[in-house]
LOVEXMAR-632604 format. One record per residue (C-alpha): x, y, z. Coordinates in nm, 2 decimals. Layout:
<node xx="X" yy="Y" zz="Z"/>
...
***
This chain:
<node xx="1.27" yy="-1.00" zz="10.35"/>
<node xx="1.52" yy="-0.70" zz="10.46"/>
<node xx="1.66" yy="-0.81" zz="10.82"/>
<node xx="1.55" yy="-0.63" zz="11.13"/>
<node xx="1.59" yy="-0.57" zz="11.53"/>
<node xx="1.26" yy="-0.52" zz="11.71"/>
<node xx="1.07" yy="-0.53" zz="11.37"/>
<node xx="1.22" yy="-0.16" zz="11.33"/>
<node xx="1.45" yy="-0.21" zz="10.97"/>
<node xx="1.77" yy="-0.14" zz="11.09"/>
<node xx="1.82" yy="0.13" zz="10.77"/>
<node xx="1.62" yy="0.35" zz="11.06"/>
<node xx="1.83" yy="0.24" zz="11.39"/>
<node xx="2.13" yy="0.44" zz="11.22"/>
<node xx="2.04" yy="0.73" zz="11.46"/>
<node xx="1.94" yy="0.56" zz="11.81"/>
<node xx="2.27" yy="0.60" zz="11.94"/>
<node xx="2.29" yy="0.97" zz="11.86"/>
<node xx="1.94" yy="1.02" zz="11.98"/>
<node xx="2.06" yy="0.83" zz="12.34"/>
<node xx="2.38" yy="0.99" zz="12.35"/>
<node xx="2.19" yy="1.40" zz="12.32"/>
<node xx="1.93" yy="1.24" zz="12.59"/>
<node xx="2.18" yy="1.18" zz="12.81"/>
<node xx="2.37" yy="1.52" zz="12.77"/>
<node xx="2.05" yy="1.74" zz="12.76"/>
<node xx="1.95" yy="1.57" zz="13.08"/>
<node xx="2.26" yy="1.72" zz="13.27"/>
<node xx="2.19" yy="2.06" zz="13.09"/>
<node xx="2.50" yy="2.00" zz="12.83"/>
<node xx="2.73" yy="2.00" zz="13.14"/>
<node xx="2.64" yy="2.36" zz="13.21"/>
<node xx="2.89" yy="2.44" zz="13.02"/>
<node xx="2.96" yy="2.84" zz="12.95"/>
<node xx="2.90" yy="2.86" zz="12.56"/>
<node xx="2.62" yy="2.64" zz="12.53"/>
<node xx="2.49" yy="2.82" zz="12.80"/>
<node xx="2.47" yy="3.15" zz="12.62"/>
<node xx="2.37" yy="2.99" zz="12.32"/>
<node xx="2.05" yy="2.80" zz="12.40"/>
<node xx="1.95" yy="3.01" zz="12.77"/>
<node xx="1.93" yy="2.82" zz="13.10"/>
<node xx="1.61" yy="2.61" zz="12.99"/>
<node xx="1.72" yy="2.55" zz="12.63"/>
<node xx="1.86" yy="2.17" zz="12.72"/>
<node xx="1.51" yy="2.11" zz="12.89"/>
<node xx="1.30" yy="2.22" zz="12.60"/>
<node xx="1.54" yy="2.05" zz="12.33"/>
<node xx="1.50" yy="1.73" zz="12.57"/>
<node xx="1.10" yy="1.75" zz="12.51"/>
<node xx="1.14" yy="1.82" zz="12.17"/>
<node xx="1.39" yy="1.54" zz="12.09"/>
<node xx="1.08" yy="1.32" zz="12.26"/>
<node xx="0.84" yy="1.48" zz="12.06"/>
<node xx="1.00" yy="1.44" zz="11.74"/>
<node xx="1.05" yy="1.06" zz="11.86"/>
<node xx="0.72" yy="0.99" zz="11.99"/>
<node xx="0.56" yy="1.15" zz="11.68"/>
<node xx="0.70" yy="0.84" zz="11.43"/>
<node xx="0.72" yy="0.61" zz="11.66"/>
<node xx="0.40" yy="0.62" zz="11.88"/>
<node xx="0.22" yy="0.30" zz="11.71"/>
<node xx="0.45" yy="0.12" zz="11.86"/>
<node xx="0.31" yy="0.17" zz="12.18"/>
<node xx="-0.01" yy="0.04" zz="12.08"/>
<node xx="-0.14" yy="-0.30" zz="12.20"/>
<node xx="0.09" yy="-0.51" zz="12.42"/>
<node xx="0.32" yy="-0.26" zz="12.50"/>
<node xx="0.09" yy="-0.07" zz="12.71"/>
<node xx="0.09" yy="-0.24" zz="13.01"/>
<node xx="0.48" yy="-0.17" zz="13.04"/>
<node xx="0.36" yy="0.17" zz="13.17"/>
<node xx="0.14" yy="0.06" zz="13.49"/>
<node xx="0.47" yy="0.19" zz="13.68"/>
<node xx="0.48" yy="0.50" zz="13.55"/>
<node xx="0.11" yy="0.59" zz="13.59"/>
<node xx="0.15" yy="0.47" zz="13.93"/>
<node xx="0.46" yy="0.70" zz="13.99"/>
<node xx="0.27" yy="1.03" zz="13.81"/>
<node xx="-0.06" yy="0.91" zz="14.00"/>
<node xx="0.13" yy="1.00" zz="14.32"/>
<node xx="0.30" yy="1.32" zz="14.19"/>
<node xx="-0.01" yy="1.44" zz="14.05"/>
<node xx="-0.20" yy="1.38" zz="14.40"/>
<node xx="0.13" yy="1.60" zz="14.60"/>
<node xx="-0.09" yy="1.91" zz="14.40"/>
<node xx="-0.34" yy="1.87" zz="14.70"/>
<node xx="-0.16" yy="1.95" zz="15.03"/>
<node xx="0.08" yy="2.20" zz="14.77"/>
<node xx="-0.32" yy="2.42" zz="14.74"/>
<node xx="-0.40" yy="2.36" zz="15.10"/>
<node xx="-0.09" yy="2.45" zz="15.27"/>
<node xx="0.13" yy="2.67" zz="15.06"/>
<node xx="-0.16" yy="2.81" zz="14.85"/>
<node xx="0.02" yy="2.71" zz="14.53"/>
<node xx="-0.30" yy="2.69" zz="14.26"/>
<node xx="-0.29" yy="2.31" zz="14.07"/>
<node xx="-0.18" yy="2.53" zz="13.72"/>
<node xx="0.13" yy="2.71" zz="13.93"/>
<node xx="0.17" yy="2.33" zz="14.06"/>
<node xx="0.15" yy="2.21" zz="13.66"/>
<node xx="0.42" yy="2.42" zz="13.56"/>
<node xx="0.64" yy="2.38" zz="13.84"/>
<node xx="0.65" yy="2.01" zz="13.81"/>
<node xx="0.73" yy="2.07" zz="13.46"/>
<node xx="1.05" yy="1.82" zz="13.52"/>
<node xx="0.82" yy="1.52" zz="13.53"/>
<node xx="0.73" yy="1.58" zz="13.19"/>
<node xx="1.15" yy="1.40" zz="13.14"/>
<node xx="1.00" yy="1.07" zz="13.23"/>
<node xx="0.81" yy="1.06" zz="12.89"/>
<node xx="1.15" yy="0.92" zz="12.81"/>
<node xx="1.01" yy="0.57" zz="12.91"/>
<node xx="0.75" yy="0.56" zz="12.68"/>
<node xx="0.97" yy="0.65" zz="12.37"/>
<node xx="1.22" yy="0.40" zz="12.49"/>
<node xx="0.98" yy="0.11" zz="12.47"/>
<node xx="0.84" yy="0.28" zz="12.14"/>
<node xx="1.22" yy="0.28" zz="12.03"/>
<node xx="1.35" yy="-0.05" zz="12.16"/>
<node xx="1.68" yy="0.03" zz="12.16"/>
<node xx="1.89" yy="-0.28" zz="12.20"/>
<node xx="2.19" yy="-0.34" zz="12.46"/>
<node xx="2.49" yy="-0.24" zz="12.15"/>
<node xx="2.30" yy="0.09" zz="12.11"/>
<node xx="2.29" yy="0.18" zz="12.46"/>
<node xx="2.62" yy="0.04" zz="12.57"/>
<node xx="2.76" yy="0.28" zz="12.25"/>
<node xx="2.60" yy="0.59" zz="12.38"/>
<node xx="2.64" yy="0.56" zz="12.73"/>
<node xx="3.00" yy="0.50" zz="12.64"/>
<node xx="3.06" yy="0.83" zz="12.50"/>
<node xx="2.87" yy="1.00" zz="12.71"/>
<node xx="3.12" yy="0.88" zz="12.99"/>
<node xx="3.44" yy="0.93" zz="12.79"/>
<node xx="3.34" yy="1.31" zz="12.75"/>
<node xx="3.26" yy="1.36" zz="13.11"/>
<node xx="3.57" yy="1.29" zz="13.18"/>
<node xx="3.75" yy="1.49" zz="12.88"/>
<node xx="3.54" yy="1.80" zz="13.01"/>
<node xx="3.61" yy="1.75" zz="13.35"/>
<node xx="4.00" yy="1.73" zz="13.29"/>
<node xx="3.93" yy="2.02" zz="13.07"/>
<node xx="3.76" yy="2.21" zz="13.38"/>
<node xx="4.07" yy="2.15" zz="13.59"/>
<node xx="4.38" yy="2.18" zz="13.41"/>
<node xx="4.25" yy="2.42" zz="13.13"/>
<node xx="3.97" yy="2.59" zz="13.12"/>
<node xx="3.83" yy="2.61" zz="13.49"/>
<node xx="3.60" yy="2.92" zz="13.36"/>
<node xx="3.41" yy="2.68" zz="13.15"/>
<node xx="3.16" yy="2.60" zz="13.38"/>
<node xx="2.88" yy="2.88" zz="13.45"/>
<node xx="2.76" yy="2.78" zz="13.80"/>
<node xx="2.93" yy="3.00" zz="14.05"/>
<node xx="2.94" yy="2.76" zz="14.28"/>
<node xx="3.09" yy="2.47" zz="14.09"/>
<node xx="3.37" yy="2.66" zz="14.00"/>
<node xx="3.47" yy="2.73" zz="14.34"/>
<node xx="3.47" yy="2.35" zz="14.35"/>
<node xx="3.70" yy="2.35" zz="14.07"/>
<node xx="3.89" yy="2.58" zz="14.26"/>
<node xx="3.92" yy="2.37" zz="14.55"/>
<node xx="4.05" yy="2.06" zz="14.36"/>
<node xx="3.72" yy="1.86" zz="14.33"/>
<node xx="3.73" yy="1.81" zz="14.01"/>
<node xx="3.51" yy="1.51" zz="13.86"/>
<node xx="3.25" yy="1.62" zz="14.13"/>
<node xx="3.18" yy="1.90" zz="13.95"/>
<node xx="2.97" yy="1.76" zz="13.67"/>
<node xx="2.67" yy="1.60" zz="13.66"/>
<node xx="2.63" yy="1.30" zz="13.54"/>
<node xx="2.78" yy="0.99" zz="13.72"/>
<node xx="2.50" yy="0.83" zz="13.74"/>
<node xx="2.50" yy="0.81" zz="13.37"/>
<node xx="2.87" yy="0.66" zz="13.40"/>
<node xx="2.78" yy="0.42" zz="13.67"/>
<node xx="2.54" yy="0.27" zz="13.39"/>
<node xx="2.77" yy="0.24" zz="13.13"/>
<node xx="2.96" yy="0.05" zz="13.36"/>
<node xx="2.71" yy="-0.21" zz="13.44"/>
<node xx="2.66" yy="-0.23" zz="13.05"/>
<node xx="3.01" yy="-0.29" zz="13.06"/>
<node xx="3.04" yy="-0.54" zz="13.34"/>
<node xx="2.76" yy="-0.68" zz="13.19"/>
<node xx="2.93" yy="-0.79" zz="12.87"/>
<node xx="3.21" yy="-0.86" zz="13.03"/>
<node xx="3.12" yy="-1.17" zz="13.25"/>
<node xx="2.89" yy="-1.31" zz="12.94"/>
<node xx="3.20" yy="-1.28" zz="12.69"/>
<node xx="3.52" yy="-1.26" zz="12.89"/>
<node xx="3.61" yy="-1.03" zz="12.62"/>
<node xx="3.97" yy="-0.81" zz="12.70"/>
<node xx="3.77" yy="-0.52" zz="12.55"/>
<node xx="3.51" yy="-0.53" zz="12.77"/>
<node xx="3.71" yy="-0.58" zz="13.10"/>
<node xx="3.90" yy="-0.28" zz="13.02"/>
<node xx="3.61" yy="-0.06" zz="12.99"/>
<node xx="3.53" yy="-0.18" zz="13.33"/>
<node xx="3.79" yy="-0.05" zz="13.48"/>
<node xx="3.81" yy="0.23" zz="13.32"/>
<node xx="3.45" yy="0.33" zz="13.41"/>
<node xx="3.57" yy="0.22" zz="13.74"/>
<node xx="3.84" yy="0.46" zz="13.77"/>
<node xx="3.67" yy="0.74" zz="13.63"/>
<node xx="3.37" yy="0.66" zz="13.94"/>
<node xx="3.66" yy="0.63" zz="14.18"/>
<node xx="3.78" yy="0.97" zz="14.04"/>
<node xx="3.43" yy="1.09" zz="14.10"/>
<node xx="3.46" yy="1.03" zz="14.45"/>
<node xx="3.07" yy="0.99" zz="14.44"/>
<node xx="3.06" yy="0.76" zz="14.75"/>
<node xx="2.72" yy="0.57" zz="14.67"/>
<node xx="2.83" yy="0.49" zz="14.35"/>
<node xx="3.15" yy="0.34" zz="14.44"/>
<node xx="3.00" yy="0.12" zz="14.69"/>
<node xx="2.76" yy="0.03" zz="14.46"/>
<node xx="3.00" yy="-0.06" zz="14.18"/>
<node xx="3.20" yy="-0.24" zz="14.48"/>
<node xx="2.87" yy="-0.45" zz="14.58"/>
<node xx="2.81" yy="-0.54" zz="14.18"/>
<node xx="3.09" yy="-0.70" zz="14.12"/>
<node xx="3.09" yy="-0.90" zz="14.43"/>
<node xx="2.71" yy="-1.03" zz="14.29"/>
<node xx="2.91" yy="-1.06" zz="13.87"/>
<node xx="3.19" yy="-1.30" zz="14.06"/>
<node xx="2.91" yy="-1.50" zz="14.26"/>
<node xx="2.70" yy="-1.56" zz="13.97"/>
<node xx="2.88" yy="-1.56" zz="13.63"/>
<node xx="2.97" yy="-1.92" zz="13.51"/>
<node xx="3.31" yy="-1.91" zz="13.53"/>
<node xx="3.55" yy="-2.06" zz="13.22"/>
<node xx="3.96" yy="-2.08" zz="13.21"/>
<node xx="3.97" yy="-1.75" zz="13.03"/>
<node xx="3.73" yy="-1.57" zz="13.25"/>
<node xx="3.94" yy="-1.69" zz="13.54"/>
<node xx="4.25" yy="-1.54" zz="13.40"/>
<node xx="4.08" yy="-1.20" zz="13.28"/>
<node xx="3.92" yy="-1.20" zz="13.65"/>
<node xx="4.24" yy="-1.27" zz="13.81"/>
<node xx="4.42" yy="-0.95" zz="13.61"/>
<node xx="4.13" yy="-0.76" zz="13.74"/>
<node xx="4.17" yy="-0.81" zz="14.08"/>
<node xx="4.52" yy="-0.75" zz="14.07"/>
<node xx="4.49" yy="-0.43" zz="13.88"/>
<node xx="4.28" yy="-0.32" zz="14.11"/>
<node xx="4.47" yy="-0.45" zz="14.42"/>
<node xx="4.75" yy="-0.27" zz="14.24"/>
<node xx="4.51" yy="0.11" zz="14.20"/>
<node xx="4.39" yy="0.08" zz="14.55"/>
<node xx="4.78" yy="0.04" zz="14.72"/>
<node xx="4.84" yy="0.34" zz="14.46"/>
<node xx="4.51" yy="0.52" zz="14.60"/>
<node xx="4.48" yy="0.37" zz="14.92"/>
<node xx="4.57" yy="0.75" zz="15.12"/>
<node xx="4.23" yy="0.87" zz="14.93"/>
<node xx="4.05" yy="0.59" zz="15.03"/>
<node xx="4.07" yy="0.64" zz="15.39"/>
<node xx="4.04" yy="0.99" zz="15.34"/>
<node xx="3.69" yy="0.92" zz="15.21"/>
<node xx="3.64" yy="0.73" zz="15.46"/>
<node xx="3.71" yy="0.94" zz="15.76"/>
<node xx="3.57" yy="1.25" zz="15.57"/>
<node xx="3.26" yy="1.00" zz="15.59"/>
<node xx="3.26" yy="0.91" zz="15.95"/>
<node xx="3.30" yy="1.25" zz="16.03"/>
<node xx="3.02" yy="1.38" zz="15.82"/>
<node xx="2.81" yy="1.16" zz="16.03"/>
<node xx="2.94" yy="1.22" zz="16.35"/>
<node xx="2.83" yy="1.57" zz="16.31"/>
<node xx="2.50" yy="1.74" zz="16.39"/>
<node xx="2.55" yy="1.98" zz="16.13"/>
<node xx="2.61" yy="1.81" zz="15.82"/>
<node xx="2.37" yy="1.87" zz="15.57"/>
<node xx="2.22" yy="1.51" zz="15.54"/>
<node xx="2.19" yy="1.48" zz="15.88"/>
<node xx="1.98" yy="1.82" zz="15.92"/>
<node xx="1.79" yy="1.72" zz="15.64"/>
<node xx="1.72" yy="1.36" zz="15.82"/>
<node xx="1.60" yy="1.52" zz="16.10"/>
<node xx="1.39" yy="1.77" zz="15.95"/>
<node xx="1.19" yy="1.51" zz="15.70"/>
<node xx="1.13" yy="1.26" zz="16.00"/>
<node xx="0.98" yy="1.60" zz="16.15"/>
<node xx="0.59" yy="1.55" zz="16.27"/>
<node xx="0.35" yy="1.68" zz="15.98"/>
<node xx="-0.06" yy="1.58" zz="15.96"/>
<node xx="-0.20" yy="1.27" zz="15.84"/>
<node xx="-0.26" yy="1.40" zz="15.45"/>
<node xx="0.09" yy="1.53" zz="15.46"/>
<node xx="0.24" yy="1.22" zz="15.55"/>
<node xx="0.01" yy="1.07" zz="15.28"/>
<node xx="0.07" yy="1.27" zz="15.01"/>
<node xx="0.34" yy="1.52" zz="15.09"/>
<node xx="0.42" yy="1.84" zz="15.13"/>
<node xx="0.44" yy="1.89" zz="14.75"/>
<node xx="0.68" yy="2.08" zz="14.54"/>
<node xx="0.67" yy="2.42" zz="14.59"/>
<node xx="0.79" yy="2.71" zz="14.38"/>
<node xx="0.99" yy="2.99" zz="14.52"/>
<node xx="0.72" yy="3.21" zz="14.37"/>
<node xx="0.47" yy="3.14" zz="14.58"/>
<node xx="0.63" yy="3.04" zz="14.90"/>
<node xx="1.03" yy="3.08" zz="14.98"/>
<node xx="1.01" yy="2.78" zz="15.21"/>
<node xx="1.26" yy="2.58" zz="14.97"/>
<node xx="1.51" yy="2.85" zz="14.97"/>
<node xx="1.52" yy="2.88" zz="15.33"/>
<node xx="1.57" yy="2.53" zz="15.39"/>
<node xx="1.85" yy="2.46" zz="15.15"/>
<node xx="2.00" yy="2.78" zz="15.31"/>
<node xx="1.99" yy="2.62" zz="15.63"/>
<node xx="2.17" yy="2.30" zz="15.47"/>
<node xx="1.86" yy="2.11" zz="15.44"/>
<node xx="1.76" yy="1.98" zz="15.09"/>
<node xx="1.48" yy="1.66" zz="15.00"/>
<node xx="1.75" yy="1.57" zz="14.75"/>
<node xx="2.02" yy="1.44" zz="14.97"/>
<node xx="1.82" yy="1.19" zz="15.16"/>
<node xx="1.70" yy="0.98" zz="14.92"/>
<node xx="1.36" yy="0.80" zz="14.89"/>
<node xx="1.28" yy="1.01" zz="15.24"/>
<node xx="1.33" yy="1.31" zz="15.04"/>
<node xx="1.06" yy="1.18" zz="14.79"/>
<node xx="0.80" yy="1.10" zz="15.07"/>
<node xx="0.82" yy="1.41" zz="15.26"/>
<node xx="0.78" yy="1.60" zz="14.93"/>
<node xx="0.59" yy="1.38" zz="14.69"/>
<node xx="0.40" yy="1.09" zz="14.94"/>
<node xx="0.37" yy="0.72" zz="14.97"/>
<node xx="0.25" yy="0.63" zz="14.64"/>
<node xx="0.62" yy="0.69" zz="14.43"/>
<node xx="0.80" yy="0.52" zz="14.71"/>
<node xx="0.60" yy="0.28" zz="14.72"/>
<node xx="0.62" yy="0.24" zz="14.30"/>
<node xx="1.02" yy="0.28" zz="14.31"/>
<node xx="1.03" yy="0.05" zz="14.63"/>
<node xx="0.82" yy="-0.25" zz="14.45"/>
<node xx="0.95" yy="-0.19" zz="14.12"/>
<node xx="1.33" yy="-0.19" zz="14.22"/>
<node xx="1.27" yy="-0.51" zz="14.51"/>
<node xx="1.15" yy="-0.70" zz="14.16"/>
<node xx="1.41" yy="-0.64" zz="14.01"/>
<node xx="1.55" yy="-0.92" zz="14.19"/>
<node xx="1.36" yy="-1.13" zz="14.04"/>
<node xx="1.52" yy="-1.46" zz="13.88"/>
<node xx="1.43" yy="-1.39" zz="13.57"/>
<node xx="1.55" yy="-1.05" zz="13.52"/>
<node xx="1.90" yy="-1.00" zz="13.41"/>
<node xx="2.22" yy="-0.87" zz="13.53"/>
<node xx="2.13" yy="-0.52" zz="13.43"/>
<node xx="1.85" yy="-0.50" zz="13.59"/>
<node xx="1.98" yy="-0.66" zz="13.92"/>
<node xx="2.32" yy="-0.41" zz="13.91"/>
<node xx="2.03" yy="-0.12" zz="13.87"/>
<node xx="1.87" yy="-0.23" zz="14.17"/>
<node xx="2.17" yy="-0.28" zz="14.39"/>
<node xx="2.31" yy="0.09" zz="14.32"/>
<node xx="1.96" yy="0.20" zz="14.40"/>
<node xx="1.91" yy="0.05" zz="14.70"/>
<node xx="2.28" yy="0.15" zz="14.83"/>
<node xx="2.18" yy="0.50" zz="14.79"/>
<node xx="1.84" yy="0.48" zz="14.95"/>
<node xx="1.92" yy="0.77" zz="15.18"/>
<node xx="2.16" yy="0.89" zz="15.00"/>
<node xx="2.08" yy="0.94" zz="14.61"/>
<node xx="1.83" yy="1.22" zz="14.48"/>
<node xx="1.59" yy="1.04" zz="14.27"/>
<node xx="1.41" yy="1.31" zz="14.09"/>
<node xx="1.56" yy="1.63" zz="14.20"/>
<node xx="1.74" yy="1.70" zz="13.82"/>
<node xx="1.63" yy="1.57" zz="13.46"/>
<node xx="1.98" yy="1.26" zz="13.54"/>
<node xx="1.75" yy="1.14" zz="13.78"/>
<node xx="1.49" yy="1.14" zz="13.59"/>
<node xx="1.61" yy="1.02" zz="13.30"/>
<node xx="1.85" yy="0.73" zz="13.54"/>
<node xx="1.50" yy="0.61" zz="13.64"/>
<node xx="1.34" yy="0.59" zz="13.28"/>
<node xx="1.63" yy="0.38" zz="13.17"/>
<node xx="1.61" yy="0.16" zz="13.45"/>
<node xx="1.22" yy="0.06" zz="13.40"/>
<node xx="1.35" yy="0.03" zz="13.04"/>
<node xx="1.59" yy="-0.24" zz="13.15"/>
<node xx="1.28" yy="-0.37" zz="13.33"/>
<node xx="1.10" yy="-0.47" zz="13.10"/>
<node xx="1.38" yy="-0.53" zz="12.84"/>
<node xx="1.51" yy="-0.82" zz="13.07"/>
<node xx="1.16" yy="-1.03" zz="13.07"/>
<node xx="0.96" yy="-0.93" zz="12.74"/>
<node xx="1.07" yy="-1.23" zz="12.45"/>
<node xx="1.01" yy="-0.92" zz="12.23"/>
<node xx="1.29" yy="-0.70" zz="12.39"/>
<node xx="1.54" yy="-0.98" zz="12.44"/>
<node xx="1.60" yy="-1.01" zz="12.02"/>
<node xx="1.87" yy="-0.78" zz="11.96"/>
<node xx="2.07" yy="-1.09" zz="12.14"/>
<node xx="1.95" yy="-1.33" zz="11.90"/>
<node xx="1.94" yy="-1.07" zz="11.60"/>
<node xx="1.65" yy="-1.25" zz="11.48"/>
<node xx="1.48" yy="-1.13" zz="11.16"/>
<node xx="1.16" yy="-0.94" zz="11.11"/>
<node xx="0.98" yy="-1.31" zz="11.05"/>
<node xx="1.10" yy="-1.47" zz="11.37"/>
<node xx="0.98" yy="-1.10" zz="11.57"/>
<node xx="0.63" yy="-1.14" zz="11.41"/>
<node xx="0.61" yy="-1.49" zz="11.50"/>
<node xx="0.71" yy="-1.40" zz="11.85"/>
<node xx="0.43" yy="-1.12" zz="11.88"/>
<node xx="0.20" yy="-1.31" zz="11.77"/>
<node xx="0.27" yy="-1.58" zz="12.00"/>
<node xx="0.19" yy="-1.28" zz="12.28"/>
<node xx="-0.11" yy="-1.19" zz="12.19"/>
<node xx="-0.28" yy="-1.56" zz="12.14"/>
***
């Protein structure tokens, strides 16, 4: 009997990695890069995205049958409450429940779940891809900077370019920031060389970022790796030439460091920053059904309300979870809030606990499902979910063979 992960022959799992790796880049719209652009039109990453699924779903969808079904209560929860936003979008803005269909049409990213669990892809595959995906953000932002800075079509990221922000210009770190938990990950299970230096390389190219959430985040997760890993001779040595590498890259960076920081303090200091307009406006009295369900997302189309608040600096997307409930209800928060606080669970892994700490860090901070990364970010992380407690998922550790899997299953179901 041929060997297997999953019970999926491994003469098919040739092309997970690929698949991953063009999920991650369609879901920050291939970098908006000028070329690809062109080529494919502004929505051409989103349909490709869909159709990737699609072609996924399509021969792999009876693996979703039986036991795996109940892995999507979360996300039935989570569309439940979008779904329900369609009501105060009718009554108040007069957006009709089809304009409301079509202008959700994002949503239809977190179908990315699903084909995950149908997929199963195992921790190499996604370590691999997420990998990649971080080496070429960084090769394309160095490429925007020093090279080409006309490469990116968004008028307003190139004036970024322009002023020297260079890695902030792409999206896509939170992509990066998971490849570094994968990385961290492996590292304080193996205490391999390999693996610490991806760490701090991810780290640097975060740090480079200057994406403040995610550098606290980062900062917080390896304080929780040190406290909990079991520590040997050679993990103390690898540990030690961390911390002095990076006690070495903060004296070297240490003038940016408290820049960020007093950039920070001043951003909050003052009435007029963006997030703290935004704060004020989404903590603004609304009716009872509004609070409930939201004010829901509406399209310029039918009402320019959006447009006039993000030209008056105030966006749902730089404020976090409040964002969500002023525009989507209780019900998603409630579903990211419960989902993510057990996540903390003892018997969920490292993955799933470094997920949870960067999304909690960025509570107020992070948009969650402005852009298809969100989206996606989220998708993976329910993933990781329930890839840290099913027996099922946790085989690619063990590489067990197709026998061992069906034994397993079938010790599920009795």
């Amino acid at each position: 009997m041929s060997r297997s992960v999953w019970g999926v022959p491994r003469k098919r799992r040739s092309y997970i990695e690929v698949w991953v790796f063009l999920l991650l880049i369609c879901s920050v719209n291939f970098f908006d890069i000028v070329p690809i652009t062109r080529l494919v039109g502004v929505n051409g990453p989103f349909a490709f995205y869909l159709l990737s699924l699609f072609f996924m779903f399509t021969f792999n969808r009876r693996a979703l049958i039986g036991e795996s079904m109940h892995w999507l209560v979360p996300l039935w929860w989570f569309l439940f409450g979008i779904v329900l936003s369609f009501i105060p979008a009718q009554i108040y803005y007069g957006q009709s429940f089809l304009q409301s269909f079509f202008t959700y049409r994002r949503f239809f990213e977190m179908a990315a779940f699903p084909i995950l669990i149908a997929l199963r892809p195992n921790e190499k595959e996604m370590r691999t891809s997420l990998y990649a995906f971080s080496v070429l953000f960084l090769l394309l932002c160095l490429t925007v900077t020093f090279i080409a800075p006309g490469l990116i079509v968004i008028p307003e990221k190139r004036n970024l370019v322009e002023n020297g922000d260079y890695i902030h210009v792409l999206a896509g770190v939170r992509h990066v920031f998971l490849a570094f938990i994968f990385a961290l990950h492996r590292a304080i299970r193996q205490g391999s060389v390999k693996y610490y230096g991806w760490v701090v390389f991810l780290f640097l190219v975060l740090f480079l970022a200057q994406n403040r959430t995610s550098l606290i985040a980062a900062i917080f997760v390896c304080c929780y790796a040190l406290i909990s890993m079991k520590m040997s001779s050679r993990k103390l040595i690898l540990v030690t030439v961390l911390f002095l590498s990076a006690f070495v890259m903060f004296m070297y960076t240490a003038d940016q460091w408290v820049a960020l920081y007093h950039e920070t303090v001043d951003q909050l200091n003052n009435p007029e920053y963006n997030r703290i307009k935004s704060l004020v406006y989404m903590v603004g009295s609304r009716d009872f059904l509004r609070y409930l369900l939201g004010d829901g997302f509406i399209s310029a189309e039918v009402n320019p309300i959006i447009h006039v608040l993000q030209e008056s600096g105030i966006d749902h997307s730089d404020v976090g979870l409040l964002g969500v409930w002023h525009q989507f209800g209780v019900i998603p928060v409630l579903t990211v809030l419960i989902i993510t606080f057990r996540g903390f669970s003892r018997k969920k892994t490292f993955l799933v606990k470094a997920s949870a700490i960067y999304t909690l860090t960025g509570i107020l901070s992070l948009s969650y499902f402005a852009f298809g990364e969100t989206l996606l970010w989220f998708s993976c992380y329910l993933y990781l979910y329930y890839a840290s407690s099913s027996p099922q998922f946790q085989e690619p550790l063990a590489k067990q063979n197709r026998a061992q899997y069906l034994y397993n299953r079938s010790l599920v179901r009795s």
